[in-house]
C-alpha positions in Angstrom: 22.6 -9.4 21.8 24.7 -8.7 18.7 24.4 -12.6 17.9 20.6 -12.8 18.1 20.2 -9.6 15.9 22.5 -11.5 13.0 20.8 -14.9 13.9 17.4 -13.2 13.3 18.6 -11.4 9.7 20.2 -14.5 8.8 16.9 -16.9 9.8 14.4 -13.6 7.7 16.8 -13.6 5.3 16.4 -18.1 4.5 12.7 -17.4 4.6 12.8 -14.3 2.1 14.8 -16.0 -0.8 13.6 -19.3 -0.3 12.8 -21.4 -3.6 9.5 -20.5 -4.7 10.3 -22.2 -8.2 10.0 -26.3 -8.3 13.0 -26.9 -9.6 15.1 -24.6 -7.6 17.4 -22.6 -6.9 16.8 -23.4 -2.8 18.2 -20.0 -1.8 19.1 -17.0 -3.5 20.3 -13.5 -2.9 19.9 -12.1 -5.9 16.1 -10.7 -6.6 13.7 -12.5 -9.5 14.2 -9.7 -11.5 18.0 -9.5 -11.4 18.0 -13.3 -12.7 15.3 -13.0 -15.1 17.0 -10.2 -16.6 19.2 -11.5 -19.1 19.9 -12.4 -23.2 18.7 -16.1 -23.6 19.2 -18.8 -25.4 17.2 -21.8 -25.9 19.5 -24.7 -24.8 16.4 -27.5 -25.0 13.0 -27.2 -25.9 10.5 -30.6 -25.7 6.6 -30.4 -27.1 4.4 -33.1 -25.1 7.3 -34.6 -23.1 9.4 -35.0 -26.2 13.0 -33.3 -26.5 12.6 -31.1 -30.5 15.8 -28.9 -29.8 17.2 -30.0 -32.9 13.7 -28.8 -34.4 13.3 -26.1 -32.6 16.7 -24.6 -33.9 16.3 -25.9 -37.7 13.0 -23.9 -37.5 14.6 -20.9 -35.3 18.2 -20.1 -36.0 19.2 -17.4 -33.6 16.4 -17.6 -31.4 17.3 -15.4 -28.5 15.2 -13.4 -25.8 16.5 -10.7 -24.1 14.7 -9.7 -21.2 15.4 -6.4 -20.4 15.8 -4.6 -16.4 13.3 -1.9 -17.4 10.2 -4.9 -18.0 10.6 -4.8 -21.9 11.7 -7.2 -23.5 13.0 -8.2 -27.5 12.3 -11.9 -29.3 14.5 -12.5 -32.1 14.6 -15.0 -34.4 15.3 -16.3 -38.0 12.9 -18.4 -40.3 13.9 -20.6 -43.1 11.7 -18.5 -45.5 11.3 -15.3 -44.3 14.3 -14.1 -42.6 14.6 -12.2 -39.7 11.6 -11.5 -37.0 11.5 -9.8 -34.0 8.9 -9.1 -31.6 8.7 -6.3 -28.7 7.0 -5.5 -26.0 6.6 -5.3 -22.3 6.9 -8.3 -19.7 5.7 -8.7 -15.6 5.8 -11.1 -13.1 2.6 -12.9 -12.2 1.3 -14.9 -9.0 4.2 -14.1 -6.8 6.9 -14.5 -9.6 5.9 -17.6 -10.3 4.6 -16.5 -13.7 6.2 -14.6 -16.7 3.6 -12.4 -18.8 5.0 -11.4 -22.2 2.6 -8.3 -23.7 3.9 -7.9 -27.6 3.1 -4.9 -29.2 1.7 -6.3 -31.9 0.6 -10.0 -31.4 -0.8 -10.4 -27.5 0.2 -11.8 -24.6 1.7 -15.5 -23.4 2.7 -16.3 -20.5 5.1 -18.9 -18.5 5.7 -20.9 -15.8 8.6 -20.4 -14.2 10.2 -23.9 -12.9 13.7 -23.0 -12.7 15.1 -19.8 -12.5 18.7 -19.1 -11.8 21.9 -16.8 -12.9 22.8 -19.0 -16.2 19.5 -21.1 -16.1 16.0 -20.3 -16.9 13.6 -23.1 -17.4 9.7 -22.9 -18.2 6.5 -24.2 -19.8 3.2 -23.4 -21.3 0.6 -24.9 -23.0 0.0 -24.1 -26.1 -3.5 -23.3 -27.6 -3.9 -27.6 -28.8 -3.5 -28.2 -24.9 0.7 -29.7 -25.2 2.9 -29.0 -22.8 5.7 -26.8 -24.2 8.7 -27.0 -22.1 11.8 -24.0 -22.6 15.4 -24.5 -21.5 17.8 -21.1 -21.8 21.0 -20.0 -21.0 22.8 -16.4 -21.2 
């Protein structure tokens, strides 16, 4: 009895963290939250199937996002002309956890699609408001 009780948590627990995110992980313990919940780095960025990380940090020295346990989150960032730039606010999961809603304070929301989110690895996309597909690679 004691075997079919652990088989049964074991079989609940494959279907509860199973990849919901099409580039994986497969299976998780660790809740959505717990992994999102981090201070990212972009690692590789690509506009309309084209890698721009070398753009992307020219234009964006010390780009980081740190996404924060209690759903706030900080963007900061430098510019060329302008210095530094930072940008609060609140953030949710959307559609199952699927999506990532950012709410700024001050400049609206935008939201991702989570394709791969892991412990050291969160990947997403958007499009952006000319209809390209934006494509974000981070790391802690």
């Amino acid at each position: 009895m004691k075997k079919l009780g652990f088989l049964l948590f074991i079989i609940g627990a494959l279907s509860f963290s199973s990849c919901r995110y099409e580039d994986g992980p497969k299976l998780t313990f660790r809740s959505a939250k717990a992994r999102v919940s981090n201070v990212w780095h972009m690692y590789r960025y690509f506009y309309n199937g084209e890698e721009q990380t070398d753009n992307f940090n020219v234009l964006f020295p010390n780009w980081t996002l740190d996404i924060k346990k209690d759903e706030t989150y900080i963007l900061s960032y430098s510019v060329i002309i302008g210095g530094n730039n930072s940008e609060k606010g609140q953030w949710e999961f959307m559609e199952d956890g699927k999506k990532l809603n950012f709410r700024a304070n001050s400049t609206g929301t935008n939201i991702w699609t989570i394709t791969r989110l892991k412990n050291d690895e969160l990947w997403a996309e958007q499009t952006d408001n000319s209809g390209k597909l934006v494509q974000y690679r981070l790391r802690p």
